[in-house]
C-alpha positions as CSV (number, residue, x, y, z in Angstrom):
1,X,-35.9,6.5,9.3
2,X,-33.3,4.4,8.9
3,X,-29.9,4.7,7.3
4,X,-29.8,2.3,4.0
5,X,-26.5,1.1,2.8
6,X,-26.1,0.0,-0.5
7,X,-23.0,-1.8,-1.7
8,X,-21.9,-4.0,-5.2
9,X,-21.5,-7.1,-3.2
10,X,-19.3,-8.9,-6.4
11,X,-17.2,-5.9,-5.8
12,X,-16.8,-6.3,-1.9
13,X,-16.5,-10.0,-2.5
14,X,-13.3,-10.0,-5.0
15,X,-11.8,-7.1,-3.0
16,X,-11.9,-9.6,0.2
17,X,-10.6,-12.2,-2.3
18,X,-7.7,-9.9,-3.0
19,X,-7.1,-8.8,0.4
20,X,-7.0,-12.5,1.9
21,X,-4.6,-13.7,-1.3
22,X,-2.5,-10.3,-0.2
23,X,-1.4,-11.9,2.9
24,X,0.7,-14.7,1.4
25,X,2.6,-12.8,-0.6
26,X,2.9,-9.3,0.6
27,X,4.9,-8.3,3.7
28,X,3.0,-5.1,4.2
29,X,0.1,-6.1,4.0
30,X,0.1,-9.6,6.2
31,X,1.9,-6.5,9.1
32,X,-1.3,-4.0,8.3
33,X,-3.5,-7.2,9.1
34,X,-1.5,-8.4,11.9
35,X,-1.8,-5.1,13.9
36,X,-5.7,-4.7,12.9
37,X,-5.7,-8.0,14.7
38,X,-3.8,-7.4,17.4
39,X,-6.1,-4.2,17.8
40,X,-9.2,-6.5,18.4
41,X,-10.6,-6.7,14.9
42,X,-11.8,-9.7,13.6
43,X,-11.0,-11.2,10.6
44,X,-13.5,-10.2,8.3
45,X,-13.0,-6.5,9.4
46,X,-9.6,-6.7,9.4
47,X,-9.5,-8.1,5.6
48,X,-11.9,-5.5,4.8
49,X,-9.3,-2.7,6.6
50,X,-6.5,-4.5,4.0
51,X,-8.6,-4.0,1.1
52,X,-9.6,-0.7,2.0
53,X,-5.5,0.5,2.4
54,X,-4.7,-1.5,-0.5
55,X,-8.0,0.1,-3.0
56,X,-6.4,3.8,-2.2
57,X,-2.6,2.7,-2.5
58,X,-4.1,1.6,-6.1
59,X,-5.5,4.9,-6.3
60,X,-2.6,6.5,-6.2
61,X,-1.1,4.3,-8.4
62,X,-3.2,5.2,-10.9
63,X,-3.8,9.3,-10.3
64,X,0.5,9.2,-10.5
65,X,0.3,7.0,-13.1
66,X,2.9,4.8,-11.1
67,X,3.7,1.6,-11.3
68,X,2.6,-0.7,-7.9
69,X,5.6,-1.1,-5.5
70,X,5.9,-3.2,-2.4
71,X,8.5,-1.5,-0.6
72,X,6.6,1.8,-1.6
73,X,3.0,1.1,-0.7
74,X,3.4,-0.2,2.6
75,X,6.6,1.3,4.3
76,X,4.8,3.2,6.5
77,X,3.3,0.0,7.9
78,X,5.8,-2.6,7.9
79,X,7.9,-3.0,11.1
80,X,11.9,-2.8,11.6
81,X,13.6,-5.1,13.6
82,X,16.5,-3.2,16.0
83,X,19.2,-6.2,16.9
């Protein structure tokens, strides 16, 4: 027997929406993409990696009742430059 996966493909297609509009405009996120890329992923699996980080950092958001920052949400992935 086979394994059936079931999805809500509006839901998968807005997330992938948000995730490819996330890398104009947010440092961390365009980084998280960058390194998914540079770990072989393709495109579409790394968007889908960006909107999977970005679903649970909006997660927590809400369970803190936080408001969303940048600097906040993706420190852990965004890379310092050493001169």
């Amino acid at each position: 027997m086979a394994a059936r996966f079931v999805r809500n493909d509006r839901l998968a297609d807005a997330l992938m929406a948000q995730a490819f509009a996330c890398l104009t405009c947010s440092p961390g996120a365009r980084d998280y993409y960058d390194k998914c890329r540079q770990r072989g992923n393709a495109h579409n699996d790394a968007l889908r990696r960006v909107s999977n980080r970005f679903v649970g950092i909006l997660h927590g958001c809400l369970k803190t009742w936080t408001r969303y920052d940048e600097t906040i949400a993706w420190q852990h992935e965004v890379t310092v430059a050493v001169d």
